[in-house]
N, CA, C and O atoms as a GROMACS GRO file, in nm:
protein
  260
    1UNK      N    1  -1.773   1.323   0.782
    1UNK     CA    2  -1.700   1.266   0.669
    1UNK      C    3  -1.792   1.170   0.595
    1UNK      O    4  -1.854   1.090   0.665
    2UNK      N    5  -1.810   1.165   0.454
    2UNK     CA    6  -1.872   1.048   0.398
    2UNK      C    7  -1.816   0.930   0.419
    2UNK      O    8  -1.702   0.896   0.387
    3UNK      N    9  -1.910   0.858   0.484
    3UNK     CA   10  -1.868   0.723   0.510
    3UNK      C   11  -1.804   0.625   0.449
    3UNK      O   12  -1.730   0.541   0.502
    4UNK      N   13  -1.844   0.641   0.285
    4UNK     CA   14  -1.799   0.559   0.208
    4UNK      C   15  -1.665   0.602   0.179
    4UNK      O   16  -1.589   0.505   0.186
    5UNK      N   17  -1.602   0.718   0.148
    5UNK     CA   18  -1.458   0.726   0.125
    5UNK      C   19  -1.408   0.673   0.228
    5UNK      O   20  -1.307   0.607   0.204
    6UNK      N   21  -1.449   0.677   0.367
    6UNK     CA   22  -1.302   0.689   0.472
    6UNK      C   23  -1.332   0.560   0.469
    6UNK      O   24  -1.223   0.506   0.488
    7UNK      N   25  -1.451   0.434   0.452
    7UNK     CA   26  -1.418   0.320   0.492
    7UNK      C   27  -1.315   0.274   0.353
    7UNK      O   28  -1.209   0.214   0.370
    8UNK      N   29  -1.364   0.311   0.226
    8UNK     CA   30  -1.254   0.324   0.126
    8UNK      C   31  -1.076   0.347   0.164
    8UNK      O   32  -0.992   0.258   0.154
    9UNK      N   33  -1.055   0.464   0.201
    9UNK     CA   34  -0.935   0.483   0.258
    9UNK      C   35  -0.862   0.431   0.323
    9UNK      O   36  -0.742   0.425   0.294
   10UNK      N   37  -0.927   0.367   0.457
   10UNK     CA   38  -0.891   0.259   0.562
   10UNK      C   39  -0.872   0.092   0.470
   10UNK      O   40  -0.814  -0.006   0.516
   11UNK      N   41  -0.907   0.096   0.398
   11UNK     CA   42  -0.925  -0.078   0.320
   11UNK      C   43  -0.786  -0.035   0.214
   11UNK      O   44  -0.711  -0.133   0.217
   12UNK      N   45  -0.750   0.031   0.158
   12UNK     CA   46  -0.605   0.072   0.072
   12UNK      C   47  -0.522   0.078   0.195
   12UNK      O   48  -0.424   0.005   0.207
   13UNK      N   49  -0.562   0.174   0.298
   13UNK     CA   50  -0.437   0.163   0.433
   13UNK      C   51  -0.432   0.047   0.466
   13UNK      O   52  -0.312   0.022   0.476
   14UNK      N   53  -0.500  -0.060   0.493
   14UNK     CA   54  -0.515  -0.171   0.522
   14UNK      C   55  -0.389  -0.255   0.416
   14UNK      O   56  -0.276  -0.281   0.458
   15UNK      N   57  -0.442  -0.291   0.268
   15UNK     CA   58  -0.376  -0.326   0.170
   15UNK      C   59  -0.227  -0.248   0.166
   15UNK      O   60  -0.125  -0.316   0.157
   16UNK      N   61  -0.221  -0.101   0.172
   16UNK     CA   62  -0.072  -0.072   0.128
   16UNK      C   63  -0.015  -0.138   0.258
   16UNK      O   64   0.092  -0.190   0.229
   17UNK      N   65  -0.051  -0.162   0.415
   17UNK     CA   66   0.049  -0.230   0.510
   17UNK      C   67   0.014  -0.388   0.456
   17UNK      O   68   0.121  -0.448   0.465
   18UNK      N   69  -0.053  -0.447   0.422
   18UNK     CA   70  -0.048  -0.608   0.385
   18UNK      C   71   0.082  -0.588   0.258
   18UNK      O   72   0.178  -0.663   0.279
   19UNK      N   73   0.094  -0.505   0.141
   19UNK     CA   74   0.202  -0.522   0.054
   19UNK      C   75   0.352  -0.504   0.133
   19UNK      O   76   0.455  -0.559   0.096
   20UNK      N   77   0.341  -0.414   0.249
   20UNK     CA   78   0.447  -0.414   0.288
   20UNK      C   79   0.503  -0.535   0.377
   20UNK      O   80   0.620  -0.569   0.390
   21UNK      N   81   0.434  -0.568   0.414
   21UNK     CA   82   0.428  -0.675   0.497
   21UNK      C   83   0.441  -0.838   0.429
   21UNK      O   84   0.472  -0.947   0.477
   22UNK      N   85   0.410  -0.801   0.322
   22UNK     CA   86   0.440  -0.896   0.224
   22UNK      C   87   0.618  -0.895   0.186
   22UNK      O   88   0.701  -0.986   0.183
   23UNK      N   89   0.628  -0.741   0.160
   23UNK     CA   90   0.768  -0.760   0.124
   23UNK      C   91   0.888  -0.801   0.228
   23UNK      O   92   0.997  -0.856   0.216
   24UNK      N   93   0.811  -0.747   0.334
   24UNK     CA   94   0.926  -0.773   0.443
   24UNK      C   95   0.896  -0.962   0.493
   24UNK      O   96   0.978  -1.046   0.529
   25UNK      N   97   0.766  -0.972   0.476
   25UNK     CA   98   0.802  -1.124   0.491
   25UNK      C   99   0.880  -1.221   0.360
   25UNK      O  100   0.940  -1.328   0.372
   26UNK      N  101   0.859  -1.155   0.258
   26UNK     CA  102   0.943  -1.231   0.174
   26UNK      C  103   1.075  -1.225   0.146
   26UNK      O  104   1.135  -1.317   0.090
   27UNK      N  105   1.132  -1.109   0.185
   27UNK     CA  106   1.234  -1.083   0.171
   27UNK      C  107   1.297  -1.067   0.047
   27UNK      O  108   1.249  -1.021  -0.057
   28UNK      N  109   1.466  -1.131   0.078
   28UNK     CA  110   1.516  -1.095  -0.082
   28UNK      C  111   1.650  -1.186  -0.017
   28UNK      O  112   1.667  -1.211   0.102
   29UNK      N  113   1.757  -1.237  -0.158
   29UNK     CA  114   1.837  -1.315  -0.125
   29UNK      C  115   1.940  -1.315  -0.220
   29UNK      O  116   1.912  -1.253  -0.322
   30UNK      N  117   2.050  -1.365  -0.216
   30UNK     CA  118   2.146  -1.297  -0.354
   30UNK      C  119   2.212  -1.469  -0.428
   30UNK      O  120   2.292  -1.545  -0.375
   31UNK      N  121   2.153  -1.484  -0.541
   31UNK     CA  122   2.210  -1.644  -0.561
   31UNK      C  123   2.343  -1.666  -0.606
   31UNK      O  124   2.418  -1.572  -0.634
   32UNK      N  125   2.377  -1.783  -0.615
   32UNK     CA  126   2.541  -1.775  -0.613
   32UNK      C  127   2.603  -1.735  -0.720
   32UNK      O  128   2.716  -1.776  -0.747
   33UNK      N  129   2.520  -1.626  -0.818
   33UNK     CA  130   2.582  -1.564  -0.931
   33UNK      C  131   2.589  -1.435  -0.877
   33UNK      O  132   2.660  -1.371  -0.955
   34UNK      N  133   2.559  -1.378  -0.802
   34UNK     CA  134   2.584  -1.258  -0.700
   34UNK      C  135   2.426  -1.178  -0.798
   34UNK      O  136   2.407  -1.057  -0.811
   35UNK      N  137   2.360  -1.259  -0.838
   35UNK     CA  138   2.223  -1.190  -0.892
   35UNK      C  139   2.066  -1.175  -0.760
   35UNK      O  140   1.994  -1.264  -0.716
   36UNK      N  141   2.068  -1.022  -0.734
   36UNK     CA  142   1.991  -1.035  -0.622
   36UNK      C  143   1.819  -1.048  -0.671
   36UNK      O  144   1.774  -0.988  -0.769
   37UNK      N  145   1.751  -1.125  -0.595
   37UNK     CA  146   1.620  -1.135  -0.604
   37UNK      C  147   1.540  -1.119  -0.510
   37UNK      O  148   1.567  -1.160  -0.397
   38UNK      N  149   1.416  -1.049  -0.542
   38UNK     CA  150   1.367  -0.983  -0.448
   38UNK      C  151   1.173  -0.996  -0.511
   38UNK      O  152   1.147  -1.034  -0.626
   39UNK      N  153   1.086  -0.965  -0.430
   39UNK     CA  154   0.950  -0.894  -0.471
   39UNK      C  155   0.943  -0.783  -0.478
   39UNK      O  156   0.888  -0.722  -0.386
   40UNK      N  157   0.993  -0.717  -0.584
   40UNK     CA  158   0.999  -0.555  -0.599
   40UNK      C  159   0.851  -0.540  -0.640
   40UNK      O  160   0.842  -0.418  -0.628
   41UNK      N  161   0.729  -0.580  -0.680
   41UNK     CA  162   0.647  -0.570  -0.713
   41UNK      C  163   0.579  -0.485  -0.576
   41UNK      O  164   0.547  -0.368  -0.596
   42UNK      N  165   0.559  -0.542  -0.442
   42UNK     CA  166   0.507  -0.505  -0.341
   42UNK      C  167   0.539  -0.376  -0.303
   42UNK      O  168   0.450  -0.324  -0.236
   43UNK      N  169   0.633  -0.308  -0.322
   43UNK     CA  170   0.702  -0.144  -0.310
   43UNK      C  171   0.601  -0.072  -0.393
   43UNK      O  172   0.507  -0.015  -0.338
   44UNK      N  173   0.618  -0.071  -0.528
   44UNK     CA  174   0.506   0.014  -0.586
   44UNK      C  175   0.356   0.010  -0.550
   44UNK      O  176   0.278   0.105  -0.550
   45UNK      N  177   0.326  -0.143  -0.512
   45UNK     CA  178   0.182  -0.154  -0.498
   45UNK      C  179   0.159  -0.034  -0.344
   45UNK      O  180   0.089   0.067  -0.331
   46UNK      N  181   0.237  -0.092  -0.266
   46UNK     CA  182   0.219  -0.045  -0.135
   46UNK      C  183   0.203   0.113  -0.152
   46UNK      O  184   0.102   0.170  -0.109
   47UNK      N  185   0.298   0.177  -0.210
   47UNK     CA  186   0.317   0.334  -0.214
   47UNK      C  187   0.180   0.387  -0.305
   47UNK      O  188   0.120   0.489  -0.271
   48UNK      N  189   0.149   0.324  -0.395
   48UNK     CA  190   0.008   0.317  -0.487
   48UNK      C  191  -0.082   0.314  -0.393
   48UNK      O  192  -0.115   0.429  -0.362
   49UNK      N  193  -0.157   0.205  -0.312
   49UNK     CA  194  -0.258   0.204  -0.229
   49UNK      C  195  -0.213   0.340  -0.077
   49UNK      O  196  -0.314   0.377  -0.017
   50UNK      N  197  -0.113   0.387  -0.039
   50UNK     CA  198  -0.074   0.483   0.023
   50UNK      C  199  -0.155   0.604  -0.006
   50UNK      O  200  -0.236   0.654   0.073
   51UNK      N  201  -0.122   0.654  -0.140
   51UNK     CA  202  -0.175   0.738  -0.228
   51UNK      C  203  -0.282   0.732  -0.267
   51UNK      O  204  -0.292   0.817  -0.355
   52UNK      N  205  -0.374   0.678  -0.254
   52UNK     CA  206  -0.521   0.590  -0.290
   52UNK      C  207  -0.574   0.647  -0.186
   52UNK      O  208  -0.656   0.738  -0.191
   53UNK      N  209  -0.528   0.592  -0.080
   53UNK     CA  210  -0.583   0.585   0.040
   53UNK      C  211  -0.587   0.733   0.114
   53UNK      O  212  -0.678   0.766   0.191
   54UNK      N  213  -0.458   0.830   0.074
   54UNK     CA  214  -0.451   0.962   0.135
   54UNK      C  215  -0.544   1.029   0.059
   54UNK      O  216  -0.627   1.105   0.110
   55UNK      N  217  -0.536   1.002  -0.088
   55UNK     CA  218  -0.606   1.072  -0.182
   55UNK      C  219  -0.856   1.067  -0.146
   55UNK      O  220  -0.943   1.147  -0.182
   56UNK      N  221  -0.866   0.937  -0.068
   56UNK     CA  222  -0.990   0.908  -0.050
   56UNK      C  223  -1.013   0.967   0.048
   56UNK      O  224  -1.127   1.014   0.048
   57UNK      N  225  -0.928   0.998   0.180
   57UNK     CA  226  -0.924   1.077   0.304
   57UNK      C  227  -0.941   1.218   0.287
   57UNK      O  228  -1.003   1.279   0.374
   58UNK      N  229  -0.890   1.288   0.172
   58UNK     CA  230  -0.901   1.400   0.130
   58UNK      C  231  -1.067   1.454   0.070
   58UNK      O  232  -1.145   1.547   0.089
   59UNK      N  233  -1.057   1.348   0.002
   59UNK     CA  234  -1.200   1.335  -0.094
   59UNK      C  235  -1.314   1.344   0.060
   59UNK      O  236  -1.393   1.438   0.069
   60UNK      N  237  -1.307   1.262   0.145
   60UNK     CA  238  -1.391   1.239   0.216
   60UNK      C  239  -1.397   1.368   0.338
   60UNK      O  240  -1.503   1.372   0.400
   61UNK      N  241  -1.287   1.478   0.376
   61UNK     CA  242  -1.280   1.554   0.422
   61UNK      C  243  -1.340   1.664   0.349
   61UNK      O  244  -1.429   1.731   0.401
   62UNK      N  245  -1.294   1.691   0.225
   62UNK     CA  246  -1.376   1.755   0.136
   62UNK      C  247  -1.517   1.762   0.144
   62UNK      O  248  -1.579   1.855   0.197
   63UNK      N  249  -1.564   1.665   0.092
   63UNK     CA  250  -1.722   1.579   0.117
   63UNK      C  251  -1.812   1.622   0.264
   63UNK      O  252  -1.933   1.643   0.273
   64UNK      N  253  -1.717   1.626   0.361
   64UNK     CA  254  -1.802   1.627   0.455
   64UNK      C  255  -1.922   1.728   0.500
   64UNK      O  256  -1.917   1.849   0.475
   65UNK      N  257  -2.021   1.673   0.564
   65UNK     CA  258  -2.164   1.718   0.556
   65UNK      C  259  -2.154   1.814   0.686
   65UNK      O  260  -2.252   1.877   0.723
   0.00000   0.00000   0.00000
């Protein structure tokens, strides 16, 4: 495998579990207008670097010597 994708791949796998891990540590909470708030930002990032990351694994299987 080329080295450089899979260490690529592993550093987005890395990042998409830190976004998730972000979301689940931040959670979400509903204020007393019944308006819920949350870090929805970390969901897309996470599923983004997922896809990054499967997509560089591929590349690097491809690649290989």
């Amino acid at each position: 495998m080329n080295r450089r994708y899979l260490i690529a791949a592993v550093l987005c796998f890395c990042l998409s579990w830190a976004c998730w891990a972000a979301y689940d540590w931040n959670g979400f909470y509903l204020d007393q207008d019944g308006v819920l708030h949350e870090q929805f930002g970390f969901i897309p990032l996470g599923w983004l670097f997922d896809l990054v990351g499967l997509v560089l694994l591929v590349l690097a299987w491809v690649r290989r010597k």
